[in-house]
N, C-alpha and C positions, 0 to 999 in steps of 0.2 A: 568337414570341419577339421583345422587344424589346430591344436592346443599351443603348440609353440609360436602361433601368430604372434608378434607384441599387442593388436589393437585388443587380444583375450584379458591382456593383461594388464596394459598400461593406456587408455585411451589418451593420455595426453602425453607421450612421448613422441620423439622426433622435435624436428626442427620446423623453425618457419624464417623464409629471409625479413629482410625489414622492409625491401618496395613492398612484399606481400600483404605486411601488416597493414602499414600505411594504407592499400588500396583499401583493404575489409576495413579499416577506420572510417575509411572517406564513405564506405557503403553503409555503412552506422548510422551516417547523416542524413541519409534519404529522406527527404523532407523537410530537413531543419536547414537546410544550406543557405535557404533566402533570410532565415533571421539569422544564423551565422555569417555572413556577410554584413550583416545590420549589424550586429555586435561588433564584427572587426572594423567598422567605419566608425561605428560611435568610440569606439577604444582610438581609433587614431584622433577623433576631434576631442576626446579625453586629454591624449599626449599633448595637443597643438593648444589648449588651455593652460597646460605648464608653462610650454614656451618662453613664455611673454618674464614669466617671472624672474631670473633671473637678465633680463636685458634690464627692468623696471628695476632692480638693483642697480644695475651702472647707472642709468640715467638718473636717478633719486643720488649720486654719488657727484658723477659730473655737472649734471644740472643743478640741482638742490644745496648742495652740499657745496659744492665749489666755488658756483658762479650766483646765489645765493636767490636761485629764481623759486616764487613762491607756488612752485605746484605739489609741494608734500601733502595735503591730503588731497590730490586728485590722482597723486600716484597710491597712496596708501587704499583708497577707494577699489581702484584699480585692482590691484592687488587681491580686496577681498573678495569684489566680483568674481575674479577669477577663478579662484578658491571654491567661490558658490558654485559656478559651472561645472567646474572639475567632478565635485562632489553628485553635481544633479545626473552628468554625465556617465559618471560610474555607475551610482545606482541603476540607470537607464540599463547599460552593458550587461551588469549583473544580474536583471531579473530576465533580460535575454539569454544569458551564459545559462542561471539555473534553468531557463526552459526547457534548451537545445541537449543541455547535457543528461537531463533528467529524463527527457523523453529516450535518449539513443542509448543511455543504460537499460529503461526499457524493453528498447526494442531488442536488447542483448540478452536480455535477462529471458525474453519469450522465446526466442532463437534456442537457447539452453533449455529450455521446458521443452521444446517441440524434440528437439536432439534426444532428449535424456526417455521420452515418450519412442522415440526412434530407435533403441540403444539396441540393436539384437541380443537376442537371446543370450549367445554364448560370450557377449563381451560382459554383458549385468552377471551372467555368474561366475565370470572369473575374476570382476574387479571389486575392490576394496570399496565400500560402500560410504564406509565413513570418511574415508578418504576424497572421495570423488565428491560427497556433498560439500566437506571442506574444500574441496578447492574449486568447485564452480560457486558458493556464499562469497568465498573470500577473496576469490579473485576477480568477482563482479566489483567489492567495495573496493577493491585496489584500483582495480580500474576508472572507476567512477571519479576516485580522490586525483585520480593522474589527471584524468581530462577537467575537472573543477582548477584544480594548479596550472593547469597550460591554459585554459583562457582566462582565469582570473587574472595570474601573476602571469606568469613568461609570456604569454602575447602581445599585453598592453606593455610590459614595459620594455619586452624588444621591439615595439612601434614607437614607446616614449625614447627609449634612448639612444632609436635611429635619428628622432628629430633634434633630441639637442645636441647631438655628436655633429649634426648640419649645423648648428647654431654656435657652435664651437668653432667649426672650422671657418664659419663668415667669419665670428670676433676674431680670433687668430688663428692662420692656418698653421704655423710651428705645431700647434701642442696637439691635433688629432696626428699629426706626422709622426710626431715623437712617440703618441698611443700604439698608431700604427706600426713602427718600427720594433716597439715590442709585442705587438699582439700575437707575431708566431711562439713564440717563446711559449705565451700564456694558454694557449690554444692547445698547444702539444702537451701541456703539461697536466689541461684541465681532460686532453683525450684521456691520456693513463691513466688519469684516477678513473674516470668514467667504466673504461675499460675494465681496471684492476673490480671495481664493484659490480658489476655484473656478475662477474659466476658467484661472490659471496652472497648476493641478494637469492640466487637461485636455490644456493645453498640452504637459505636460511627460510625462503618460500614455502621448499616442498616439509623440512621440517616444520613447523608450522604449522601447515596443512597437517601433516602425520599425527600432532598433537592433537591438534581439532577434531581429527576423525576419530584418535583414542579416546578423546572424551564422550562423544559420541559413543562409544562400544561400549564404554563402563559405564553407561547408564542404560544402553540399551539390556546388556547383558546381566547386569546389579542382582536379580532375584539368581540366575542360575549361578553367579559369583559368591553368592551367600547360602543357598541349599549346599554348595557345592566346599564349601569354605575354603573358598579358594581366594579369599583377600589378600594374603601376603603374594600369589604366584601373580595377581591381576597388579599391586603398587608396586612390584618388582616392571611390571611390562610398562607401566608408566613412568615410572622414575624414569624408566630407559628414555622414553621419548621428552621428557621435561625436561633430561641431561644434553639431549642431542640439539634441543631448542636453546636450553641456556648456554650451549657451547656457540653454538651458529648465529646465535643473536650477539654473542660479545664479539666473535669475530667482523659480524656485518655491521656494529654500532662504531667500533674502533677504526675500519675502515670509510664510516661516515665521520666519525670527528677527525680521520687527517685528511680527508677531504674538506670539510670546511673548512679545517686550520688554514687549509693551501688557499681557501678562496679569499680568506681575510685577509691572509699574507699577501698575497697578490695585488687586492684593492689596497693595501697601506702601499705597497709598492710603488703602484701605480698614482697613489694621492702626491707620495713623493716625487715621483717624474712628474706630475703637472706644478707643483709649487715649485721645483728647477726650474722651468720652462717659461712658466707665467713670470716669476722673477727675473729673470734672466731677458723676457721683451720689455716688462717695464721700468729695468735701470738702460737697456738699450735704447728707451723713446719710441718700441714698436708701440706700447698699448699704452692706455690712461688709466689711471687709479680707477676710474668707472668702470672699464672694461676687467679689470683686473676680479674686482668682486663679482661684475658679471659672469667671468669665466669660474672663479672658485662655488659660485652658487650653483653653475650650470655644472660644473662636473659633481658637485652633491646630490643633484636628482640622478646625475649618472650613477654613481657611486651606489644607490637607494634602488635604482632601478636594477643592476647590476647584483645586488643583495638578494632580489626576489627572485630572479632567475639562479640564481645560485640555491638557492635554499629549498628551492622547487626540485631542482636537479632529482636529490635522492628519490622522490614520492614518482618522480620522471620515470627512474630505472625499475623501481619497483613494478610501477603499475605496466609498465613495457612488456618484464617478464611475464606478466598476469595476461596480461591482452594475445600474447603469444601462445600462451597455455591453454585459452579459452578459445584463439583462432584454431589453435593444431583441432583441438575436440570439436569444433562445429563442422569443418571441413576437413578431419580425416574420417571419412565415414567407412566401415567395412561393407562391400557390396551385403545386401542384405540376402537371405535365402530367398526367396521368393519376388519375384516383382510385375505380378500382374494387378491388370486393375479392372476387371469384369466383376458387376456388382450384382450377383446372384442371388437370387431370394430361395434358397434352400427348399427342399422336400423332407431333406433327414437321412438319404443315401449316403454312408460312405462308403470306401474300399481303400484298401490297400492290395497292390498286385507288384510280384516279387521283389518286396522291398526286402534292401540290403542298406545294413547302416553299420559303423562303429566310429568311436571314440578311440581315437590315437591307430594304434595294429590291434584294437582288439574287435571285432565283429558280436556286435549284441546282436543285431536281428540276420537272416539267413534266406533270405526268400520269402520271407513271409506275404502271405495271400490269407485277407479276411474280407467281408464287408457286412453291414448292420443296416438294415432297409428301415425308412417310414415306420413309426411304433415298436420294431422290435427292443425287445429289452437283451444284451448278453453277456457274460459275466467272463473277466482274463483274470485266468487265475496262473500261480506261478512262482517260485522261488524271489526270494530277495534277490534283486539284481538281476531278474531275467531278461529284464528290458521291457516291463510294463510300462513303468511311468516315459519309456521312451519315443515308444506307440504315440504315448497321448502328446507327448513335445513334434512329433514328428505329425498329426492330425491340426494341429493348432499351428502348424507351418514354423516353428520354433527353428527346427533343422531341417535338410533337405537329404532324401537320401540319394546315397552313391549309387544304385541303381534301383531300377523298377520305379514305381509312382504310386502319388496320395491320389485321389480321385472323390470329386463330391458332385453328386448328381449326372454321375458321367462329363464335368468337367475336370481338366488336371489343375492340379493345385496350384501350380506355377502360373494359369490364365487370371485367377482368381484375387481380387482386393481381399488381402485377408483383415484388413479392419473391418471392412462389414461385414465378410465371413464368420468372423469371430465374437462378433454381436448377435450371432444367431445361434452362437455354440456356451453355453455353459458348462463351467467347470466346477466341481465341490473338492478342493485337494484333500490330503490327509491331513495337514495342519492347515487350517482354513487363515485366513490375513484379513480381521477385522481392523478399523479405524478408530481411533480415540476422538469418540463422536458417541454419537445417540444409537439408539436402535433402529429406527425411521433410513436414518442417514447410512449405517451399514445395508440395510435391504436392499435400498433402491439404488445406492452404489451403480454409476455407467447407465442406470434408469432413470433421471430423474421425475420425467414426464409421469411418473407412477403417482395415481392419490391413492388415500386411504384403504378404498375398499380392495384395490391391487393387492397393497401390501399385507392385510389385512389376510387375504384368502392366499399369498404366497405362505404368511406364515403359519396357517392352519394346513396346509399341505403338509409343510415342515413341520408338524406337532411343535411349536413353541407358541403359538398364539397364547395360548393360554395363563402359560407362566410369564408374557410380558404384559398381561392384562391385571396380574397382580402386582405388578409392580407398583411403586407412589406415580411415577410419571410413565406409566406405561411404556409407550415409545418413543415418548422425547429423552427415555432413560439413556445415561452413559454408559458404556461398556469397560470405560478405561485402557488403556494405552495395550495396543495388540488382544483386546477384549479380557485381562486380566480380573476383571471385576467377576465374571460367567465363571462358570464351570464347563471342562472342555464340550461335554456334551451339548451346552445351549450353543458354545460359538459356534460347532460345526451344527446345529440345525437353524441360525442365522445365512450362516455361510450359504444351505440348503436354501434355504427362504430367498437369500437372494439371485439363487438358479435358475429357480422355478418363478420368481416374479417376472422375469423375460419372457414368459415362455420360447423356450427355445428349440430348434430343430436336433438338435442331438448336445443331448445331456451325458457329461462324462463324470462319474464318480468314484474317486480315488480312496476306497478303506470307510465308506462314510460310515460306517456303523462302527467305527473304535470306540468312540466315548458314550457309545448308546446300550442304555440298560434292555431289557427282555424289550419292556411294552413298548418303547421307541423303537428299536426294530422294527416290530408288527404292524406302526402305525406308521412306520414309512416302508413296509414293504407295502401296505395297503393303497399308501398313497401312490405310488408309483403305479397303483392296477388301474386308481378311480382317477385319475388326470384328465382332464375333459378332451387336452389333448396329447395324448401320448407321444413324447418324443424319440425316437432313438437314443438308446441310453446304451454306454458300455461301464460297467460294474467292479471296479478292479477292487476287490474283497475276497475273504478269508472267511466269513460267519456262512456259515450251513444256510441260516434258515435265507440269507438272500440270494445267495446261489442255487438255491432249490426253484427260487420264487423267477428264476429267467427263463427265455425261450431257449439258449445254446450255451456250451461252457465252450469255452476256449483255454488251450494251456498250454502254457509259452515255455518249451523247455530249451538250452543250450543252442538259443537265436531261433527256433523252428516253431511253428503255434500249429496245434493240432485240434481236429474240435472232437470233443467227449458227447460218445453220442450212448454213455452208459451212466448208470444212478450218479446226481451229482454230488452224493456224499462221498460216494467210491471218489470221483475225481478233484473232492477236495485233501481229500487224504493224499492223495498222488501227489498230488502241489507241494503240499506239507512236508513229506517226506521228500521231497526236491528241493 
């Protein structure tokens, strides 16, 4: 493992080009392309029911109006047919559009749950938590809002004002010429702005995100921010990031309003070139007063249609950046430590043989050789920072060591699927991570299949049966948010309960006995003797009486683990004083 990796640190940094995007967009759709294609046809016979509108202006001008022929209400009829169409047509597009779009956020959003269930080890605890949930939340919605704008607006009406732009050039070919002749200008100028707001939008992105995830901390954190009185140093670290968002938001809103200013400026512009143009063929005798209105009607759908793509733009850049941030994280993955797939139904054997492992240049473990057979109980004991809790990261296949091997039932750990390895291994840490849920729902956690009388005899193993029999709702009780409602003792004999409701081939327990008074001790050293089926268990504790209570002590000094084959009171003191 290296710490200076960026993926330790940053999983959504680097770059991604724009074909790349584009492809993983287009693989979004898997599925939806056949009503996607339905949607861009009914959006093009949407545009082709505009059409008609502004010709039905000249002729209502030349015919009607002129030469005083009596079809004004078969053109005004007309007209509102059209109207009705356009509108049945829409709706038609739209409840396609919400289908296609809905589903392939979806499928984006499970693609990030499957990622985020994938995260190794060492990237989840070197990344910012708050951070990373803001910006997979927020940049799904950004995403979502882009692709909702580009087939609601910019699709249909760069299909509607492909067709009247033809419908222009039939009436008079001058004025798409004269459009033409400016459209580099307009082009080049709407690239820069385009351009110029990209890194501001990034800018203002990851701020954003930064705030999101601080708010996140200052609730998560609220009780230690308050034991600790530490309010003023916690709105000091906010202010910071509400400063850095109102700074990044006024620079990325200002660079949205001279952006738009340019695109209005440009459409007056351009309204102007067409009334030059249009005038200029009808004192020449190119056009007829009919056509004249037809052209001024026909370049106002243009003009409308021209507005929606413009207005779209910014939600464009936004969601672009977003979709970028979210492709880097699905597909930069770090090779993971392990990658076997052999799906072994355990005995409870493990071993470790000359494992060497550290963290940066410094060497926590040294050769270490253990292993813990079928039923054996054994207890590491060991200074702060010996490299216990590392053993247990390096058994759970967490990291891989730089030499020697893990080994389970005489397979190596590298052969092994450790998701279902890992379903046979329970762990009790020293801060145990209950759910703001029920009591029921933390037990059977990763079990659901478990009924009642499971759960029931898991947690009389655990000595808490009894105190959630007292409860008003016994097990449908709440725990509150990280089990805040318990006292530490009940959430790590929850924790416990949901170890042992698995029953599993090797039970790892890390300090379980901190929050447990005398008679909980007894009643889970007892439990661990009457288990009907006794797991491999390894014991990483400090209390006398449950290091007495195992078959081997093990003690991890300066990366070396030696086993104590003298009184394990003598050898808990050795620990102690180490």
């Amino acid at each position: 493992m290296r710490q200076s990796d960026d993926n330790l640190t940053d999983p959504f940094s680097a770059s991604s080009s724009g074909r790349g995007l584009l492809s993983y967009g287009w693989r979004l759709l898997d599925g939806q392309r056949k009503r996607l294609l339905l949607a861009v046809l009914l959006a093009v016979a949407q545009s082709l029911a505009l059409i008609p509108v502004p010709l039905a202006a000249g002729f209502l001008i030349d015919r009607v109006v002129t030469r005083r022929e009596s079809h004004l209400a078969l053109v005004a009829v007309a007209v509102v047919l059209l109207h009705f169409i356009h509108a049945g047509l829409y709706l038609w597009t739209r409840r396609l559009v919400i289908a296609v779009n809905t589903e392939a956020v979806r499928s984006l959003r499970l693609k990030l749950v499957e990622r985020v269930l994938r995260l190794p080890h060492p990237v989840y605890v070197n990344a910012d938590h708050g951070r990373l949930h803001a910006q997979i939340v927020q940049d799904t919605e950004r995403v979502a809002l882009m692709a909702g704008m580009l087939v609601d607006f910019v699709l249909p009406s760069l299909l509607t004002g492909a067709m009247i732009a033809a419908v222009l050039c039939w009436l008079y070919l001058w004025l798409p010429v004269a459009l033409l002749l400016a459209a580099p200008v307009f082009i080049l100028l709407l690239r820069y702005l385009a351009r110029s707001l990209k890194p501001k939008v990034r800018i203002w992105r990851q701020s954003h995100n930064e705030h999101s995830g601080g708010i996140q901390r200052l609730i998560a954190i609220l009780e230690l921010t308050q034991q600790s009185g530490a309010e003023r140093s916690e709105k000091e670290f906010q202010v910071r990031l509400i400063e850095r968002l109102r700074a990044t938001t006024a620079v990325m809103d200002w660079a949205k309003a001279k952006e738009a200013v340019t695109h209005q400026t440009l459409i007056s512009l351009s309204s102007v070139l067409v009334i030059l143009v249009v005038a200029q063929g009808l004192m020449v005798g190119w056009i007829t007063t009919g056509q004249l209105i037809a052209l001024y009607f026909g370049f106002t759908l243009l003009r409308s249609q021209a507005f929606n793509v413009m207005n779209a733009l910014p939600h464009f850049v936004t969601g672009w950046e977003s979709l970028r941030a979210l492709h880097l994280f699905l597909e930069r993955e770090p090779p993971p430590a392990y990658g076997g797939n052999q799906a072994v139904e355990l005995q409870g054997r493990a071993r470790f043989s000359g494992v060497w492992f550290r963290y940066g240049q410094e060497w926590i473990l040294r050769g270490v050789d253990f292993s813990v057979a079928p039923g054996e109980q054994i207890a590491l004991i060991g200074s702060s920072g010996a490299g216990k809790s590392t053993i247990v990261n390096l058994l759970l296949g967490f990291y891989r060591p730089e030499r020697g091997e893990v080994r389970f039932d005489d397979q190596e750990l590298g052969q092994l699927d450790l998701g279902h390895l890992r379903r046979q291994i329970a762990i009790v840490p020293q801060n145990p991570i209950l759910l703001a849920a029920s009591i029921r729902e933390n037990i059977c956690y990763g079990w659901p299949q478990a009924n009642d009388a499971e759960i029931q005899r898991a947690a009389r193993q655990a000595g808490i049966h009894d105190f959630i029999a007292g409860l008003p709702r016994q097990y449908e009780s709440a725990v509150g948010e990280r089990g805040m409602l318990l006292s530490g003792g009940q959430r790590q004999r929850i924790a416990l309960a949901r170890a042992l409701l698995r029953q599993p081939k090797l039970l790892i327990l890390d300090e379980p006995t901190n929050h447990l008074d005398t008679d909980a001790i007894a009643h889970f050293v007892h439990s661990l003797k009457t288990m009907d089926q006794i797991p491999a268990t390894i014991i990483i504790s400090h209390n006398l009486d449950v290091v007495r209570a195992v078959n081997r002590v093990l003690m991890l000094r300066d990366g070396l683990l030696s086993e104590e084959s003298f009184v394990a009171g003598k050898a808990m003191r050795a620990g102690e004083e180490n």
